[in-house]
LUMPA-290533 format. One record per residue: x, y, z of N, C-alpha, C, O in turn; residue number from 1. Coordinates in nm, 4 decimals. Example, Ala and Ser with C-alpha at 12.3 -4.5 7.8 and 13.67 -1.06 7.14 Angstrom:
BEGIN
[node [1.3190; -0.5690; 0.7800]; [1.2300; -0.4500; 0.7800]; [1.3200; -0.3300; 0.7800]; [1.4236; -0.3319; 0.8465]; 1],
[node [1.2850; -0.2250; 0.7080]; [1.3670; -0.1060; 0.7140]; [1.2900; 0.0030; 0.7870]; [1.3409; 0.1138; 0.8039]; 2],
This chain:
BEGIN
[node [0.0820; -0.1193; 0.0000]; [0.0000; 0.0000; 0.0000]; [0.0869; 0.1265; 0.0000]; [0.0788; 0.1938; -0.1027]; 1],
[node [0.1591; 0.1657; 0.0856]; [0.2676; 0.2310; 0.0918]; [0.3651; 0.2903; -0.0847]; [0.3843; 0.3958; -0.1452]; 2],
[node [0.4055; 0.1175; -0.1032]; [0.4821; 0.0865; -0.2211]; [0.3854; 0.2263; -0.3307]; [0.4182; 0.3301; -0.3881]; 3],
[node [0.2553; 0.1458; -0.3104]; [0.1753; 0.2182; -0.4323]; [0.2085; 0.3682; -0.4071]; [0.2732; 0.4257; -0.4946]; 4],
[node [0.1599; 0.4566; -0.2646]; [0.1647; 0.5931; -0.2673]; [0.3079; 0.6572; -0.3022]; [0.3334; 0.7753; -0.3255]; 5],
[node [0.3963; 0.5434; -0.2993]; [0.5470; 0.6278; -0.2933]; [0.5188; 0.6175; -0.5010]; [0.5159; 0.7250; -0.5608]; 6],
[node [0.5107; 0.5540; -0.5399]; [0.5100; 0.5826; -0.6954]; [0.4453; 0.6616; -0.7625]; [0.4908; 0.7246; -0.8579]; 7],
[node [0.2867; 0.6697; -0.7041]; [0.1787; 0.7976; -0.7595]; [0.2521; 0.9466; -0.6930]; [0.2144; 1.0562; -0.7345]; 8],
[node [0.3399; 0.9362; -0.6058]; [0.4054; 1.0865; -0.5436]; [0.5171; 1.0725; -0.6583]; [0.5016; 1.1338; -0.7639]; 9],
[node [0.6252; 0.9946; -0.6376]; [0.7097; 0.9607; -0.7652]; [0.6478; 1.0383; -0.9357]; [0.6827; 1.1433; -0.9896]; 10],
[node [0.5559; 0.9428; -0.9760]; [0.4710; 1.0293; -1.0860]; [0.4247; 1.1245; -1.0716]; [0.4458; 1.1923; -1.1722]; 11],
[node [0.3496; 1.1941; -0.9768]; [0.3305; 1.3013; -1.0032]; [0.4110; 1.4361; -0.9906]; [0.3786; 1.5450; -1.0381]; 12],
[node [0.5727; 1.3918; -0.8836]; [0.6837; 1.4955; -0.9380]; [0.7626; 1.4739; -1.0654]; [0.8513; 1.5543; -1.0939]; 13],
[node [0.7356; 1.3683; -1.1458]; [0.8153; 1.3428; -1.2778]; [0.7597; 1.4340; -1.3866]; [0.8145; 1.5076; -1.4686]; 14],
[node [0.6020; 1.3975; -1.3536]; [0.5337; 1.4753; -1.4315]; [0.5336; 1.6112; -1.4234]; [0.5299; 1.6812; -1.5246]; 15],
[node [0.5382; 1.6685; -1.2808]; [0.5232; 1.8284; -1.2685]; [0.6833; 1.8855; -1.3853]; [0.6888; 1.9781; -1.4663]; 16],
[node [0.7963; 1.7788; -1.3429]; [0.8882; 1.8608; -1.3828]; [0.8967; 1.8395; -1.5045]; [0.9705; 1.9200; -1.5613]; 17],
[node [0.8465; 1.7555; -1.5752]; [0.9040; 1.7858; -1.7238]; [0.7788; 1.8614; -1.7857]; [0.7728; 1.9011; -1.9020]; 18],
[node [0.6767; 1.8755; -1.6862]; [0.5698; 1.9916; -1.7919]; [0.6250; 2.1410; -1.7126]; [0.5658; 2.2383; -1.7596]; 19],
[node [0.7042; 2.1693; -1.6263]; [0.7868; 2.2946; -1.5615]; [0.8517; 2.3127; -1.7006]; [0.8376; 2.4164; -1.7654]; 20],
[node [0.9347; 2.1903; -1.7496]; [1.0522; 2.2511; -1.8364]; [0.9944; 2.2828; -1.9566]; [1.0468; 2.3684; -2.0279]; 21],
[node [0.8748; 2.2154; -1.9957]; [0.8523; 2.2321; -2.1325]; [0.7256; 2.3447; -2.1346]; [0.6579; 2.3591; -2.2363]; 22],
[node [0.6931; 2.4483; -1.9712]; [0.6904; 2.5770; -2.0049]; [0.7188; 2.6689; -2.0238]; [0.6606; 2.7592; -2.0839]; 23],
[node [0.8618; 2.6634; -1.9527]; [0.9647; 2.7183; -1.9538]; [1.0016; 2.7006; -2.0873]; [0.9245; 2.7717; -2.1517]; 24],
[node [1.0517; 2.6636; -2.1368]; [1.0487; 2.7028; -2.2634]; [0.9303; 2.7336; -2.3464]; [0.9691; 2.7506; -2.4620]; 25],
[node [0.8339; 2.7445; -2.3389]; [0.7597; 2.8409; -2.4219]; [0.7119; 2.9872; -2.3433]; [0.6764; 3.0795; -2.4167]; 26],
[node [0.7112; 3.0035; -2.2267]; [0.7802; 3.0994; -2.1907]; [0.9105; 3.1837; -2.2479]; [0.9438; 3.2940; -2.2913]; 27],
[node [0.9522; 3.0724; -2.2212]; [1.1255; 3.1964; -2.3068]; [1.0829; 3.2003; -2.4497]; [1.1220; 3.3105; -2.4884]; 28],
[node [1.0346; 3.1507; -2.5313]; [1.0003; 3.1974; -2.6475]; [0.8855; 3.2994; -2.6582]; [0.8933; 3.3879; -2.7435]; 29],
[node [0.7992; 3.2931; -2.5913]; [0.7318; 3.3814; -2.5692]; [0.7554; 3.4897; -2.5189]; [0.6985; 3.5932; -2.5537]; 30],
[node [0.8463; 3.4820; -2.4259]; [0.9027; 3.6657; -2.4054]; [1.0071; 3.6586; -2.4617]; [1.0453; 3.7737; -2.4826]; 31],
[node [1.0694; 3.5947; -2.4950]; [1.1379; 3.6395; -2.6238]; [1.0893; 3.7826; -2.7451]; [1.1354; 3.8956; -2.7607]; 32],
[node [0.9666; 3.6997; -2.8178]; [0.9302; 3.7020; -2.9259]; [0.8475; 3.8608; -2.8732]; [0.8586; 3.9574; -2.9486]; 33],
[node [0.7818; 3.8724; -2.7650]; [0.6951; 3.9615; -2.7530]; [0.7490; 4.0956; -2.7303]; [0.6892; 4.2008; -2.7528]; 34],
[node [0.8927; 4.0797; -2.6740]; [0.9769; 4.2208; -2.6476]; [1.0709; 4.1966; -2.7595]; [1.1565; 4.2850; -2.7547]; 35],
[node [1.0907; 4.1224; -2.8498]; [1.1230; 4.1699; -2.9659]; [1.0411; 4.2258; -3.0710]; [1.0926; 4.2931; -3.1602]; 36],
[node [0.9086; 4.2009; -3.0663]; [0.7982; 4.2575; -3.0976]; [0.7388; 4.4152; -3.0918]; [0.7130; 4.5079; -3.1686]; 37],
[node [0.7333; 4.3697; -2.8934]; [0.6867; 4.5305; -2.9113]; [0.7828; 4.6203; -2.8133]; [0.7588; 4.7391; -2.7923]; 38],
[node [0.8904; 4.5534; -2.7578]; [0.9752; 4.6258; -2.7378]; [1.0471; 4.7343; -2.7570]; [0.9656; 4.8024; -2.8192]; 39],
[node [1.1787; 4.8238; -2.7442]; [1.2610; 4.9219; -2.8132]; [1.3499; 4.8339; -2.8627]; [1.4164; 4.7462; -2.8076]; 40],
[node [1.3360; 4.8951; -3.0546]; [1.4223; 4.8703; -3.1590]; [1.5426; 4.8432; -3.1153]; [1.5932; 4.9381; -3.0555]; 41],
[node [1.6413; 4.7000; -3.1266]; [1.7262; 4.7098; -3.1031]; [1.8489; 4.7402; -3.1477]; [1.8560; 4.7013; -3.2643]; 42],
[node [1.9482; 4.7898; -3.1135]; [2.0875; 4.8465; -3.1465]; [2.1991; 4.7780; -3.2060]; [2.2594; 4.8113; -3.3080]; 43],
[node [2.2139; 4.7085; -3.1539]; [2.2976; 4.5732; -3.2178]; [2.1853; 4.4091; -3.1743]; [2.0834; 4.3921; -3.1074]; 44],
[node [2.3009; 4.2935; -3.2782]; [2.2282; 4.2005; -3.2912]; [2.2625; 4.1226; -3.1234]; [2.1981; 4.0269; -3.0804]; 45],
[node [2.3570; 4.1791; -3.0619]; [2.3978; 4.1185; -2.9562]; [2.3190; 4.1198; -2.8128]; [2.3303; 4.0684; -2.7015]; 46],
[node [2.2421; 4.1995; -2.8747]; [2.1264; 4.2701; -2.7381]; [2.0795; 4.1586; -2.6351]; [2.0372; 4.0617; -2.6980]; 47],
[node [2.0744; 4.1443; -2.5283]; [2.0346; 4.0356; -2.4500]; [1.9251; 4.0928; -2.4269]; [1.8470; 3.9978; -2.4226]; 48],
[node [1.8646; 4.1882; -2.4084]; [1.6720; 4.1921; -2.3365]; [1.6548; 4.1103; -2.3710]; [1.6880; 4.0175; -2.2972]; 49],
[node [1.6058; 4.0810; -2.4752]; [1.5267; 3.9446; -2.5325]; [1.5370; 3.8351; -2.4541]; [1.4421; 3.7701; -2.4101]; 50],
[node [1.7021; 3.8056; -2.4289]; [1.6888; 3.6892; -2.3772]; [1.6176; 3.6924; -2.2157]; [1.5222; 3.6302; -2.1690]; 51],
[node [1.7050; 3.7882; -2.1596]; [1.6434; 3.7961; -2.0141]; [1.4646; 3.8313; -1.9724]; [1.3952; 3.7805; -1.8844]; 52],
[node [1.4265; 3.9485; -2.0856]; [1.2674; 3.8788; -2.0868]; [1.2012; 3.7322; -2.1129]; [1.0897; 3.6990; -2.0726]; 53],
[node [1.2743; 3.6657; -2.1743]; [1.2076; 3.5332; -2.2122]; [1.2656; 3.4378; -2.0507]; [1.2112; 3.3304; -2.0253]; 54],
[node [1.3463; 3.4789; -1.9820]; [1.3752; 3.4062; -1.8920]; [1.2690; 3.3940; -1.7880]; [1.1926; 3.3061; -1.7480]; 55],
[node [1.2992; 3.5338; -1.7576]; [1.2474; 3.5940; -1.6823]; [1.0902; 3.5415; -1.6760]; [1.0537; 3.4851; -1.5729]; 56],
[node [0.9787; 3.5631; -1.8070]; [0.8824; 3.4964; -1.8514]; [0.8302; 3.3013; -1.7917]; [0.7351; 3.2375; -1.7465]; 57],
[node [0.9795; 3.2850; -1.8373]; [1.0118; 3.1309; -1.8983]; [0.9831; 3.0640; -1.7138]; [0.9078; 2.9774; -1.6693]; 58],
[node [1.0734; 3.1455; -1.6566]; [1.0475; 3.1099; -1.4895]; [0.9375; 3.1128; -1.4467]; [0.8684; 3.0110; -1.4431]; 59],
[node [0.8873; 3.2524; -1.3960]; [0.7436; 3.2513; -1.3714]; [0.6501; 3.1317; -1.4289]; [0.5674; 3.0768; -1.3562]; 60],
[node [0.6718; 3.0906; -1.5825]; [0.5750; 3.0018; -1.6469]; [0.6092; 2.8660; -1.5234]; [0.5281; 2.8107; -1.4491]; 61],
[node [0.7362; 2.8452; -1.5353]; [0.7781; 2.7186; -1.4580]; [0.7444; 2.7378; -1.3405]; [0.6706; 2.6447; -1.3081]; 62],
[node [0.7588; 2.8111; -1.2546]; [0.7122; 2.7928; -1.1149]; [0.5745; 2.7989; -1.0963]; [0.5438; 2.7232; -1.0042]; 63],
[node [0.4882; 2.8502; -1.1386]; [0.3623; 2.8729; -1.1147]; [0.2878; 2.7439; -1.2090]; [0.1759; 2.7056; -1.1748]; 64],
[node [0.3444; 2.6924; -1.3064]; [0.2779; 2.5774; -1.3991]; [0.3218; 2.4637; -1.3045]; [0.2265; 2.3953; -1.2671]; 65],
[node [0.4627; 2.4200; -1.2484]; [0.5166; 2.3190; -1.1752]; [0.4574; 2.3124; -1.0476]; [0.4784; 2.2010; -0.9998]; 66],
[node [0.3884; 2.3893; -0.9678]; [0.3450; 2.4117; -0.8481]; [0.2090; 2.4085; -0.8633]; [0.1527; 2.3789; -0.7579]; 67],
[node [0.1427; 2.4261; -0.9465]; [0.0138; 2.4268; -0.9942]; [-0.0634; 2.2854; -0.9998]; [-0.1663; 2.2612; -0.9367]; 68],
[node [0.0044; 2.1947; -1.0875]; [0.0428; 2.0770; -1.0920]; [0.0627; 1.9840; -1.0426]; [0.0109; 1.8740; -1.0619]; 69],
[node [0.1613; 2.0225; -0.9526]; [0.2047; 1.9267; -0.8358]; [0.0798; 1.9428; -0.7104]; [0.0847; 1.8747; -0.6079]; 70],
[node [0.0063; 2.0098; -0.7284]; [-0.0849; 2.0616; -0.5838]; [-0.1900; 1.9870; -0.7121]; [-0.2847; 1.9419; -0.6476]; 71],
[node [-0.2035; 1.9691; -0.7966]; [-0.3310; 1.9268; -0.8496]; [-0.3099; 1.7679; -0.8502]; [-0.4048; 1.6918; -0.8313]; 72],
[node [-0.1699; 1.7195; -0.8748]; [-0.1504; 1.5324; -0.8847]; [-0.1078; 1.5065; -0.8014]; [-0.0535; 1.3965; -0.8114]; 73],
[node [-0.0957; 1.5658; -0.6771]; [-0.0553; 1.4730; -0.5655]; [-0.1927; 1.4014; -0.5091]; [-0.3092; 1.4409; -0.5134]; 74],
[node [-0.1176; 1.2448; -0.4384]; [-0.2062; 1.1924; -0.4055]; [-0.2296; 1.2173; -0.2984]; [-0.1531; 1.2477; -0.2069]; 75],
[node [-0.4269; 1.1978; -0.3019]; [-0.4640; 1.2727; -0.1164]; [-0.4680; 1.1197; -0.0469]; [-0.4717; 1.0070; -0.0964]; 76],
[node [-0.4659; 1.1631; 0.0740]; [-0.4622; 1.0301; 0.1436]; [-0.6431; 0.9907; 0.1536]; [-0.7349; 1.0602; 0.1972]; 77],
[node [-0.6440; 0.9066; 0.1176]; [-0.8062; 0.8701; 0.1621]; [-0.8728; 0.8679; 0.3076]; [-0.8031; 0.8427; 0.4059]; 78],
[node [-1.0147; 0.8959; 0.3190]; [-0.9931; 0.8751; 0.4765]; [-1.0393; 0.7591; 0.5031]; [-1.1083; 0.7089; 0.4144]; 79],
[node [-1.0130; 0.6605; 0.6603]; [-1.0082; 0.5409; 0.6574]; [-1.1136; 0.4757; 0.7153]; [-1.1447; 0.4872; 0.8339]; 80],
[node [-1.1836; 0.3894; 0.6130]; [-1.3242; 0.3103; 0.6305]; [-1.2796; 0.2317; 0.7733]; [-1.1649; 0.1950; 0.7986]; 81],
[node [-1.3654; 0.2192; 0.8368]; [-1.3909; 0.1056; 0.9817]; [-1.3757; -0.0353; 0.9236]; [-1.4327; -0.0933; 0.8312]; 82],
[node [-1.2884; -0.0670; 1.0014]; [-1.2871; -0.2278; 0.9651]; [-1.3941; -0.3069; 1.0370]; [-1.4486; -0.2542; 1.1340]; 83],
[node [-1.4388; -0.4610; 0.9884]; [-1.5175; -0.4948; 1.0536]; [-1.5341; -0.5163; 1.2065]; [-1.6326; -0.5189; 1.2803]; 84],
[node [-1.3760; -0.5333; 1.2300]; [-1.3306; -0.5668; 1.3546]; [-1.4051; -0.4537; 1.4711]; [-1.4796; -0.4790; 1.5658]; 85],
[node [-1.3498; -0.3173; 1.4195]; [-1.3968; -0.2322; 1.4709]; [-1.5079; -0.1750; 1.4918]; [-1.5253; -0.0736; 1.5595]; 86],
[node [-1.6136; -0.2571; 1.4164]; [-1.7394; -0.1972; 1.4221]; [-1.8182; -0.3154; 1.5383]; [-1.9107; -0.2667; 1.6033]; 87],
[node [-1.7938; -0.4241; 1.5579]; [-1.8383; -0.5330; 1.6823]; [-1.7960; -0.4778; 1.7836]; [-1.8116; -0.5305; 1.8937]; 88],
């Protein structure tokens, strides 16, 4: 019984983190793309805003999507039926 809850906790941090990473990256493309968009024209091609908005973006997406997640697939403990024993 145990065995089982340690694997559904197992899965459901495997799962939080690889849907963290794969918002994180659309996050960073997304602020990427949007302050290169509507951002100030940039000066040279070397400009980092871009990148540090898309980080910046890319995080927030991950912490708040990974935590979101993890509070939605964790397993609850059930509460515990009376055994027969206990009810004589």
């Amino acid at each position: 019984m145990a065995n089982l809850l340690y694997r559904k906790r197992a899965a459901a941090v495997l799962f939080s983190l690889i849907m963290a990473c794969l918002l994180a990256f659309a996050g960073l493309l997304a602020g990427m793309y949007l302050y290169g968009h509507f951002g100030p024209p940039a000066r040279d091609y070397d400009e980092t805003d871009d990148y540090l908005c898309g980080l910046l973006v890319g995080g927030i997406f991950a912490v708040a999507g990974g935590s979101v997640l993890l509070w939605k697939l964790w397993p609850r403990s059930s509460p515990k039926l009376p055994s027969v024993s206990e009810k004589s």
